[in-house]
PyMOL Python script that loads the backbone (N, CA, C, O; Angstrom):
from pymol import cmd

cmd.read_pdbstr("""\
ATOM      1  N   UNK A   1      75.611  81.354  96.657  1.00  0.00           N
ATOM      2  CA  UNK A   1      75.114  82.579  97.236  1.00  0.00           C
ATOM      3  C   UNK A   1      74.138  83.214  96.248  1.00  0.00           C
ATOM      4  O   UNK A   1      74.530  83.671  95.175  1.00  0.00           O
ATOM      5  N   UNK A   2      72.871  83.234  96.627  1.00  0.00           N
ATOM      6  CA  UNK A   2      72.456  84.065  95.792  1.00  0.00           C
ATOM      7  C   UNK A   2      71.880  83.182  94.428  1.00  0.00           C
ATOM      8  O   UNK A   2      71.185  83.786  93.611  1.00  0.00           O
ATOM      9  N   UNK A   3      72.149  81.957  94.252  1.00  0.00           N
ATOM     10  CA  UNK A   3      71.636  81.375  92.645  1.00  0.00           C
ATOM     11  C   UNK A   3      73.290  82.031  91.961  1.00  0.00           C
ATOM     12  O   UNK A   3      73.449  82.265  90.763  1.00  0.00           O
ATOM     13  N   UNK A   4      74.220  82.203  92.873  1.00  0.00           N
ATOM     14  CA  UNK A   4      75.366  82.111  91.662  1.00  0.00           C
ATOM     15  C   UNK A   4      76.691  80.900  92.337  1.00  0.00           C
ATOM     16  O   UNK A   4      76.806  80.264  93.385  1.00  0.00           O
ATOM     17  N   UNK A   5      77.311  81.012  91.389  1.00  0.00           N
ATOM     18  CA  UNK A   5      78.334  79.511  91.674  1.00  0.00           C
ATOM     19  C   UNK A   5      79.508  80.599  92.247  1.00  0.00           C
ATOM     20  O   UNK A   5      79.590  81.824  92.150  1.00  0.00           O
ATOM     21  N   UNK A   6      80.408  79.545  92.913  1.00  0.00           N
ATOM     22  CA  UNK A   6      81.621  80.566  93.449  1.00  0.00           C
ATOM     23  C   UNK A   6      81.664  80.916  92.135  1.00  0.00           C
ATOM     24  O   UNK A   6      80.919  81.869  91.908  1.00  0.00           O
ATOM     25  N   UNK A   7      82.305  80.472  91.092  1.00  0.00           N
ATOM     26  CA  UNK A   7      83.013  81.014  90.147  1.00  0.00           C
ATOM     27  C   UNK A   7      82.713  82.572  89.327  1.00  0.00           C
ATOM     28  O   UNK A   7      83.530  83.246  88.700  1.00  0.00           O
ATOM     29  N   UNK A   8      80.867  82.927  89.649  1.00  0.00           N
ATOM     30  CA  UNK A   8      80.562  83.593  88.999  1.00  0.00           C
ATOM     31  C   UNK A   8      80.782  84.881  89.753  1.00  0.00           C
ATOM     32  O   UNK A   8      80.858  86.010  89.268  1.00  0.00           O
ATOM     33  N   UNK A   9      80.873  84.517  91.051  1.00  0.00           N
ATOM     34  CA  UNK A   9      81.197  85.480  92.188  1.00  0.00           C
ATOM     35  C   UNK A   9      82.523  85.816  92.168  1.00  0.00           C
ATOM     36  O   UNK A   9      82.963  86.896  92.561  1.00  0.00           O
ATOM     37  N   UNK A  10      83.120  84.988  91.754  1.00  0.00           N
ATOM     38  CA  UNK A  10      84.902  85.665  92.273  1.00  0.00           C
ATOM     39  C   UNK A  10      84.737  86.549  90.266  1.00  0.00           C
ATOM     40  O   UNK A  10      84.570  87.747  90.032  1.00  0.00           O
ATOM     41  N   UNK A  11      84.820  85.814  89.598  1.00  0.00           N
ATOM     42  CA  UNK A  11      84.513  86.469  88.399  1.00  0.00           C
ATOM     43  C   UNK A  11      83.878  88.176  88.217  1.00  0.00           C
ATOM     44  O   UNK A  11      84.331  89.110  87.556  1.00  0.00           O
ATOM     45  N   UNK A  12      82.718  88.096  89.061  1.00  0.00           N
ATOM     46  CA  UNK A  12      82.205  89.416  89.690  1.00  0.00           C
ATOM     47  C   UNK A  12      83.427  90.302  90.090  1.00  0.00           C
ATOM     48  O   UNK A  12      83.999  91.082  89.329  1.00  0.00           O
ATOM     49  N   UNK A  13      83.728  90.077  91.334  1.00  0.00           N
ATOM     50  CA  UNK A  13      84.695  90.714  91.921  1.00  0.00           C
ATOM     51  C   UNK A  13      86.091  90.884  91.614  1.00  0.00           C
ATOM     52  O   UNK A  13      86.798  91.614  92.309  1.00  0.00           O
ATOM     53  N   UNK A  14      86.742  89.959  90.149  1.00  0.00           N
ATOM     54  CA  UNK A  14      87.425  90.408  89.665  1.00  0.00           C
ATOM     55  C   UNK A  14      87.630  91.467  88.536  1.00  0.00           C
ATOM     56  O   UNK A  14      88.621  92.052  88.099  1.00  0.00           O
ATOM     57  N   UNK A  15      86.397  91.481  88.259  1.00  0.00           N
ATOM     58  CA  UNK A  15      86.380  92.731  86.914  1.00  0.00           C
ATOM     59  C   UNK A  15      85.577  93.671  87.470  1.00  0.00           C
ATOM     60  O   UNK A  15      86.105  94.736  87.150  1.00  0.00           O
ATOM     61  N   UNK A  16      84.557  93.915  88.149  1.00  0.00           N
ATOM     62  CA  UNK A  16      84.440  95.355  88.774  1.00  0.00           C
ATOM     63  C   UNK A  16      84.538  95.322  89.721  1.00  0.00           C
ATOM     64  O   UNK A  16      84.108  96.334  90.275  1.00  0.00           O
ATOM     65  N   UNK A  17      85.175  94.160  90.729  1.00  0.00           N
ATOM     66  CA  UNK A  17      85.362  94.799  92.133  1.00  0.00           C
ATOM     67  C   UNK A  17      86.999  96.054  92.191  1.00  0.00           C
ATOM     68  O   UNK A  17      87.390  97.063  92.779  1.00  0.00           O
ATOM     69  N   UNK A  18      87.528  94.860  90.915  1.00  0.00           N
ATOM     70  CA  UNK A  18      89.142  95.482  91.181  1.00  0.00           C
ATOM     71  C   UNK A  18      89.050  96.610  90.264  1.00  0.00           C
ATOM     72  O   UNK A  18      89.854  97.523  90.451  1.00  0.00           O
ATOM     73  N   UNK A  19      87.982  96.744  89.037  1.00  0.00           N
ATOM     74  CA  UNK A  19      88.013  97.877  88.839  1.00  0.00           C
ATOM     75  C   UNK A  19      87.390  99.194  89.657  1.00  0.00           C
ATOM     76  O   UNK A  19      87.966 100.264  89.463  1.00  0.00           O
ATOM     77  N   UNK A  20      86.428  99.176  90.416  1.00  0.00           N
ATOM     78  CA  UNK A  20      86.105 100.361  90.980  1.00  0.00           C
ATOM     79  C   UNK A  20      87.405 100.876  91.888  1.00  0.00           C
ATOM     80  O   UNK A  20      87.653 102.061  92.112  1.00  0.00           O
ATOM     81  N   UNK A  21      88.039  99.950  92.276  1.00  0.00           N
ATOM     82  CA  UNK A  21      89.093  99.427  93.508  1.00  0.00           C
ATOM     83  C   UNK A  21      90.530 100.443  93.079  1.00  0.00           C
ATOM     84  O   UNK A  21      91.336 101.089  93.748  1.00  0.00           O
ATOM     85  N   UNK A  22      90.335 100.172  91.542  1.00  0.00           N
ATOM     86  CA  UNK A  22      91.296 100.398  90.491  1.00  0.00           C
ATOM     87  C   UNK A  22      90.841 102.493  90.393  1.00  0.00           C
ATOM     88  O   UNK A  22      91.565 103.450  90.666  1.00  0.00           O
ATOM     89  N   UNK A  23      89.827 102.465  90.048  1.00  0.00           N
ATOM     90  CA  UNK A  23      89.480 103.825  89.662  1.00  0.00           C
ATOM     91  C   UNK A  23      89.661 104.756  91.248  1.00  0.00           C
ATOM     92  O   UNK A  23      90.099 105.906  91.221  1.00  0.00           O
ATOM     93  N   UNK A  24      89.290 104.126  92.478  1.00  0.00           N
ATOM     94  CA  UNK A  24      89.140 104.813  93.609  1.00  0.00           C
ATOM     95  C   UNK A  24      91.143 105.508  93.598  1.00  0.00           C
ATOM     96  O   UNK A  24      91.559 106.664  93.672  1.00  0.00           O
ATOM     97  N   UNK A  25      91.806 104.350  93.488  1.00  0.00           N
ATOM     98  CA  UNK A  25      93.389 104.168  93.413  1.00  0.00           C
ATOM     99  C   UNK A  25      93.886 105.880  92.483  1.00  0.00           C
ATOM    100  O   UNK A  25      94.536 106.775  93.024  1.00  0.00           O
ATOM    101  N   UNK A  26      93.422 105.913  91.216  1.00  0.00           N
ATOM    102  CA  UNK A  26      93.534 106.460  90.313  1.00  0.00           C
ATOM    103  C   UNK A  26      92.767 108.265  90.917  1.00  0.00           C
ATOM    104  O   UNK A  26      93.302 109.320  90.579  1.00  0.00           O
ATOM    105  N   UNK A  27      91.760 108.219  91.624  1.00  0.00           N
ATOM    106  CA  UNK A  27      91.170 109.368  92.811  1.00  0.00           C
ATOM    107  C   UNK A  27      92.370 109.455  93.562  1.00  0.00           C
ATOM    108  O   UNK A  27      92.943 110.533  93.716  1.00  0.00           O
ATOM    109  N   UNK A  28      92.792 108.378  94.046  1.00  0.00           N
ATOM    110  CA  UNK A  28      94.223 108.859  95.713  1.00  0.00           C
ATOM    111  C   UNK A  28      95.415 109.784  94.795  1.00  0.00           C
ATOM    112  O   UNK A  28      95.801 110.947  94.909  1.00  0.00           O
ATOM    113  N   UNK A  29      95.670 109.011  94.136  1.00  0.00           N
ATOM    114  CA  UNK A  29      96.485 109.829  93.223  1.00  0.00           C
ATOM    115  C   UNK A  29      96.923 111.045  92.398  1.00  0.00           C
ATOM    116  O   UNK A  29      98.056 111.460  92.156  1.00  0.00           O
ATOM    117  N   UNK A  30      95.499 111.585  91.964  1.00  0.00           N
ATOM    118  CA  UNK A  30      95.063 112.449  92.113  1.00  0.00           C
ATOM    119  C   UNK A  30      94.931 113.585  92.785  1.00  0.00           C
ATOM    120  O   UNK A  30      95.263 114.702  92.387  1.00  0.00           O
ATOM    121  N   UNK A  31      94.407 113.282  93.889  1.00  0.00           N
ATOM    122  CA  UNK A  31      94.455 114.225  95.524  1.00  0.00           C
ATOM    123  C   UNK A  31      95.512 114.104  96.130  1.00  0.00           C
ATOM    124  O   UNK A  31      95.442 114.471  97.303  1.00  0.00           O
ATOM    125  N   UNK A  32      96.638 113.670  95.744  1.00  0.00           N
ATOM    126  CA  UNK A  32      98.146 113.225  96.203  1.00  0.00           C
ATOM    127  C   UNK A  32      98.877 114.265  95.268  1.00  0.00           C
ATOM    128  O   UNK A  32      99.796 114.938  95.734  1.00  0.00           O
ATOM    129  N   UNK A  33      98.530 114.389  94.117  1.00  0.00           N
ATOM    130  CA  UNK A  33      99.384 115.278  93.751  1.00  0.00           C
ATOM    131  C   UNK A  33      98.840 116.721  93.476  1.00  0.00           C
ATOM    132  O   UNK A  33      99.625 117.481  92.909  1.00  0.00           O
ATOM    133  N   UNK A  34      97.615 117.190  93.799  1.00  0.00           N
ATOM    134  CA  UNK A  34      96.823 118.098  94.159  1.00  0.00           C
ATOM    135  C   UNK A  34      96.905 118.855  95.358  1.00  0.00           C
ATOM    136  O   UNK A  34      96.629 120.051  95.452  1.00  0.00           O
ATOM    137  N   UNK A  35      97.302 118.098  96.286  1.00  0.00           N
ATOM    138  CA  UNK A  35      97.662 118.478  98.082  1.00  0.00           C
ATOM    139  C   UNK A  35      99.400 118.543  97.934  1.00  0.00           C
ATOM    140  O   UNK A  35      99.933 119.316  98.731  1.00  0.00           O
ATOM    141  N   UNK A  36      99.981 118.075  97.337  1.00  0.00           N
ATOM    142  CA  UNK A  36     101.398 118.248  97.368  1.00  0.00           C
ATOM    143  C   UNK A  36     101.944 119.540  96.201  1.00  0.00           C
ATOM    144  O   UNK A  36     102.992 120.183  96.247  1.00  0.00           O
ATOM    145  N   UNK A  37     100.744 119.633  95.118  1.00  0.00           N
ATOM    146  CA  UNK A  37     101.063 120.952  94.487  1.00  0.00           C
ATOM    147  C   UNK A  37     102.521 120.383  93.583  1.00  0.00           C
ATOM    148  O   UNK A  37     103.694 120.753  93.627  1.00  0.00           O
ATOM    149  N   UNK A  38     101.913 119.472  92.890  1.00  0.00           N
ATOM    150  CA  UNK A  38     102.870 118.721  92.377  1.00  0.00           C
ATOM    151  C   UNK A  38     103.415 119.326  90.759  1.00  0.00           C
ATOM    152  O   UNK A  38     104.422 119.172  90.068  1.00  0.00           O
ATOM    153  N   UNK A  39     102.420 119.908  90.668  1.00  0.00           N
ATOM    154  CA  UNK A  39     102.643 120.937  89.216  1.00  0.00           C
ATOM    155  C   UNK A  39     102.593 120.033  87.723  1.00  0.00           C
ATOM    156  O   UNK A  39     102.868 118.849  87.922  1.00  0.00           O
ATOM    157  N   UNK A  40     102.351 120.304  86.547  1.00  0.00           N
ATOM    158  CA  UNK A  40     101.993 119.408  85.498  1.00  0.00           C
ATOM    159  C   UNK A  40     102.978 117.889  85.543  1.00  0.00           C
ATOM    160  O   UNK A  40     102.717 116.686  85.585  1.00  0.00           O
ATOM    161  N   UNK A  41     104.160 118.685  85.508  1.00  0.00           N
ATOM    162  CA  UNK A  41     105.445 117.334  85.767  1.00  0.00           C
ATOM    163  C   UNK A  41     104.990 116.746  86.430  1.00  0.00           C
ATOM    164  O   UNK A  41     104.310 115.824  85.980  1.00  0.00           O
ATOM    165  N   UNK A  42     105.086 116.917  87.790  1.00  0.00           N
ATOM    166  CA  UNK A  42     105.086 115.931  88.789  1.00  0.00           C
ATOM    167  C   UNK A  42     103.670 114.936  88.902  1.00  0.00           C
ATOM    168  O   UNK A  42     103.813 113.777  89.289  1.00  0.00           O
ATOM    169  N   UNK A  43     102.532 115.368  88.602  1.00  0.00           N
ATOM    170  CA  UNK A  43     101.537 114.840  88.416  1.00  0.00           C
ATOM    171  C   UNK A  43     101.249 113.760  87.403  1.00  0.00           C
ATOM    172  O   UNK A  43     100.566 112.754  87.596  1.00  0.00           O
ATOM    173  N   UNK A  44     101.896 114.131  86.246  1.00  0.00           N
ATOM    174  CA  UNK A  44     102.206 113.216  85.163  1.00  0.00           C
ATOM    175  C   UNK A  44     103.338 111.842  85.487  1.00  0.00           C
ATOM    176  O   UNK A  44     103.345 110.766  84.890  1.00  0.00           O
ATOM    177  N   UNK A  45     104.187 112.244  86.533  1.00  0.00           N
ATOM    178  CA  UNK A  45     105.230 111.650  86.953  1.00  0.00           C
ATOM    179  C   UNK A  45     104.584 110.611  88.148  1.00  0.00           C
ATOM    180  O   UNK A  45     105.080 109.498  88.321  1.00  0.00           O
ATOM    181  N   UNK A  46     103.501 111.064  88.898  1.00  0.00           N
ATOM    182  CA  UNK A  46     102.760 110.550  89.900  1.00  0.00           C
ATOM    183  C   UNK A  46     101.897 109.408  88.723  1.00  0.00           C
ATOM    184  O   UNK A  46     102.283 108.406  88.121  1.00  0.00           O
ATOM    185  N   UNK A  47     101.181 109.808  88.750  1.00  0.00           N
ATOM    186  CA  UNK A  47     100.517 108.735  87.137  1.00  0.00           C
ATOM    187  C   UNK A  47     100.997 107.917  87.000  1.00  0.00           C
ATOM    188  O   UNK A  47     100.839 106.826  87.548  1.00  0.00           O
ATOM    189  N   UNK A  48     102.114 108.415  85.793  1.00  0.00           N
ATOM    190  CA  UNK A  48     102.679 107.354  85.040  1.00  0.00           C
ATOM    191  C   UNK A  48     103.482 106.251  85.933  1.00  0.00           C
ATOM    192  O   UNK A  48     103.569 105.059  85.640  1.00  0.00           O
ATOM    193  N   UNK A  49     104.083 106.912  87.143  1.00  0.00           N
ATOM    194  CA  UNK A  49     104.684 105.383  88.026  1.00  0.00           C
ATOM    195  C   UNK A  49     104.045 104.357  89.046  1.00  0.00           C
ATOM    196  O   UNK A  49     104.337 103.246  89.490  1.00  0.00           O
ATOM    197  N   UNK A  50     102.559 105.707  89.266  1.00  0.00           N
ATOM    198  CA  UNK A  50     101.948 104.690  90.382  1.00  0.00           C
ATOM    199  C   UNK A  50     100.783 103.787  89.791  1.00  0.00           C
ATOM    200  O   UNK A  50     100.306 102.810  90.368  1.00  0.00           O
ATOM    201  N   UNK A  51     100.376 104.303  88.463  1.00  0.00           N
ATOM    202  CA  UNK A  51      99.308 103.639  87.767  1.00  0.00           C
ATOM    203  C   UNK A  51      99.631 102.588  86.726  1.00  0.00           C
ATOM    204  O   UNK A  51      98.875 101.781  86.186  1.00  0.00           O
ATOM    205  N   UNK A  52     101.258 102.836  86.534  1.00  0.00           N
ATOM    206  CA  UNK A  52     102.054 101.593  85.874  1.00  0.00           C
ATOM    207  C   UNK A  52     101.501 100.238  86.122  1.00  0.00           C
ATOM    208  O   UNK A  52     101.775  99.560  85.132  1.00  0.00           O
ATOM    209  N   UNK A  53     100.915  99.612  86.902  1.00  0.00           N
ATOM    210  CA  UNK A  53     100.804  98.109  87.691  1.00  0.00           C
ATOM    211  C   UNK A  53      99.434  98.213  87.350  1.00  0.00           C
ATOM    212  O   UNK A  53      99.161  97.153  86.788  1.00  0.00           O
ATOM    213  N   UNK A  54      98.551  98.847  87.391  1.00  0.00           N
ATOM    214  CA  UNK A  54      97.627  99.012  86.812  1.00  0.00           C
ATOM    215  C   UNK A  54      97.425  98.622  85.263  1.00  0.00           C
ATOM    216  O   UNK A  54      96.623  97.756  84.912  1.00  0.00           O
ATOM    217  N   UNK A  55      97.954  99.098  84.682  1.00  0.00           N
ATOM    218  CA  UNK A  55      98.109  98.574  83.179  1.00  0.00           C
ATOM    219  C   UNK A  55      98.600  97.806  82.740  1.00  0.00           C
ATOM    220  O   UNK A  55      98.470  97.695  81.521  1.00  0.00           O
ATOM    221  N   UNK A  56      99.474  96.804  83.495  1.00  0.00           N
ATOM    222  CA  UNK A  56      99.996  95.344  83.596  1.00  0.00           C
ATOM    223  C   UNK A  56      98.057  94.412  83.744  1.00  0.00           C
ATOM    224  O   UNK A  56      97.710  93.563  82.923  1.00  0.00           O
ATOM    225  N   UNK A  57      97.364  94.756  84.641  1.00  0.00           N
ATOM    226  CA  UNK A  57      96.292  93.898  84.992  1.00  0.00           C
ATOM    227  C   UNK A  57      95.314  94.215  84.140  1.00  0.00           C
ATOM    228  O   UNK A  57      94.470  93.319  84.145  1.00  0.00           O
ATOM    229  N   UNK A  58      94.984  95.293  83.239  1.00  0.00           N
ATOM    230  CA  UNK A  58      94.036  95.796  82.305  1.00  0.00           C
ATOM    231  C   UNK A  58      94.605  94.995  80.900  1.00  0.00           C
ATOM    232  O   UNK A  58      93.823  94.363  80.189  1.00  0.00           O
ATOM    233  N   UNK A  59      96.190  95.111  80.565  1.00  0.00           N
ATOM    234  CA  UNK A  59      96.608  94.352  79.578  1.00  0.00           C
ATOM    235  C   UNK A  59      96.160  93.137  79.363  1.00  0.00           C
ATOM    236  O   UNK A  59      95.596  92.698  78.361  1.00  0.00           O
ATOM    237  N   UNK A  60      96.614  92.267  80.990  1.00  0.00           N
ATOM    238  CA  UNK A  60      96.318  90.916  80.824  1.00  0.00           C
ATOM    239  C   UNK A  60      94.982  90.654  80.336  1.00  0.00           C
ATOM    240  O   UNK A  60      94.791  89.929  79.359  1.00  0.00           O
ATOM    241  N   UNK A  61      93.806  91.364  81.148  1.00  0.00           N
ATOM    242  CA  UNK A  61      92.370  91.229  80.935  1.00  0.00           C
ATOM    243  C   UNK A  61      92.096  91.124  79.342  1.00  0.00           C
ATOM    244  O   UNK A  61      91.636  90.120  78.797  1.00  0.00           O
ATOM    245  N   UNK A  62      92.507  92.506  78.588  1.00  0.00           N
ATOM    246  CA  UNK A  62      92.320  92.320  77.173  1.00  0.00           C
ATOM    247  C   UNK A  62      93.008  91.034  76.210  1.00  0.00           C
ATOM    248  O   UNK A  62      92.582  90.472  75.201  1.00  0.00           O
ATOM    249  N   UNK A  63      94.427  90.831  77.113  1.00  0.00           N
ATOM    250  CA  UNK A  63      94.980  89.773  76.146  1.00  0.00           C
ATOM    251  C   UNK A  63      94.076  88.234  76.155  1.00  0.00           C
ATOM    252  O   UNK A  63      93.959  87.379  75.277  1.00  0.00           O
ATOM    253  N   UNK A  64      93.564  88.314  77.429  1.00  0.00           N
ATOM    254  CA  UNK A  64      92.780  86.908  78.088  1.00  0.00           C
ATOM    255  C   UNK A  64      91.497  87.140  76.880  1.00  0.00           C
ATOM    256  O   UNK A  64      91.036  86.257  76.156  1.00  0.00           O
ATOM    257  N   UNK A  65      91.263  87.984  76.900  1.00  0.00           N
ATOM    258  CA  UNK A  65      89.704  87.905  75.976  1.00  0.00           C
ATOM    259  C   UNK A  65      90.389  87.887  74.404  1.00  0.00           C
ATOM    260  O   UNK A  65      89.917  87.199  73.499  1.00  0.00           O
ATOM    261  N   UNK A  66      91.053  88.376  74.317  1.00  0.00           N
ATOM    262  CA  UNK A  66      91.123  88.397  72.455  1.00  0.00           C
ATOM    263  C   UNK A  66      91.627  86.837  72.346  1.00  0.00           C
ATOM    264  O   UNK A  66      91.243  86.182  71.377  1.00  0.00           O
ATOM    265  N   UNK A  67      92.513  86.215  73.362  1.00  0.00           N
ATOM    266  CA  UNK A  67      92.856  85.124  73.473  1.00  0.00           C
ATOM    267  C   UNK A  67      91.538  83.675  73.414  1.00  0.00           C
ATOM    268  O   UNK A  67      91.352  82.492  73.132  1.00  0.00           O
ATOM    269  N   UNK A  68      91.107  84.563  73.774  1.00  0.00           N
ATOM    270  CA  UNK A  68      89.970  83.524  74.713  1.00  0.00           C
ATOM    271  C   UNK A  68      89.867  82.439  75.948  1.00  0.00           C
ATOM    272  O   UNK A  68      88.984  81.665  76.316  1.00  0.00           O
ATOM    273  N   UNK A  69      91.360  82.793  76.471  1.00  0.00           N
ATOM    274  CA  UNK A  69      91.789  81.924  77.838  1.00  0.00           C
ATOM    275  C   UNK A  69      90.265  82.006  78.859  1.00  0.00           C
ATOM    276  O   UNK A  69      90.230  81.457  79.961  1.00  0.00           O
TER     277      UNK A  69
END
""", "prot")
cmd.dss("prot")
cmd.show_as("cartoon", "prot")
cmd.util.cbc("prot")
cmd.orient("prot")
C-alpha cells in the first residue's frame, strides 16, 4: 500500500494508532469522572484502575526497545 510492506503498516498502527487510541481512552476517563463529580479520590481511583492495562502495553514497548526484540 502505498510503497510500504504490510509490516511497516501494522508497525504504523501499532505505535501511534494504539497510541492516539490510548490518549483518546485516557480523554473518556477523564469526562467520566468529571460528569460523575468524582472528586480528587475518585478520579485518581478512576485513573489508576482504568489506565492500569495501559501501562502493561507502554512497559512492554520500552522493554522491547531497550531489549532490542
Amino acid at each position: 500500500m502505498f510503497g510500504f510492506t504490510e509490516e511497516q503498516v501494522a508497525n504504523f498502527g501499532m505505535t501511534f494508532g494504539l497510541g492516539a487510541f490510548m490518549l483518546y481512552m485516557l480523554f473518556i476517563i477523564g469526562e467520566l469522572a468529571y460528569r460523575s463529580k468524582a472528586g480528587k479520590v475518585g478520579t485518581f481511583a478512576l485513573f489508576f484502575v482504568l489506565a492500569f492495562g495501559m501501562l502493561g502495553f507502554v512497559a512492554k514497548t520500552i522493554i522491547e526497545k531497550m531489549w532490542g526484540i
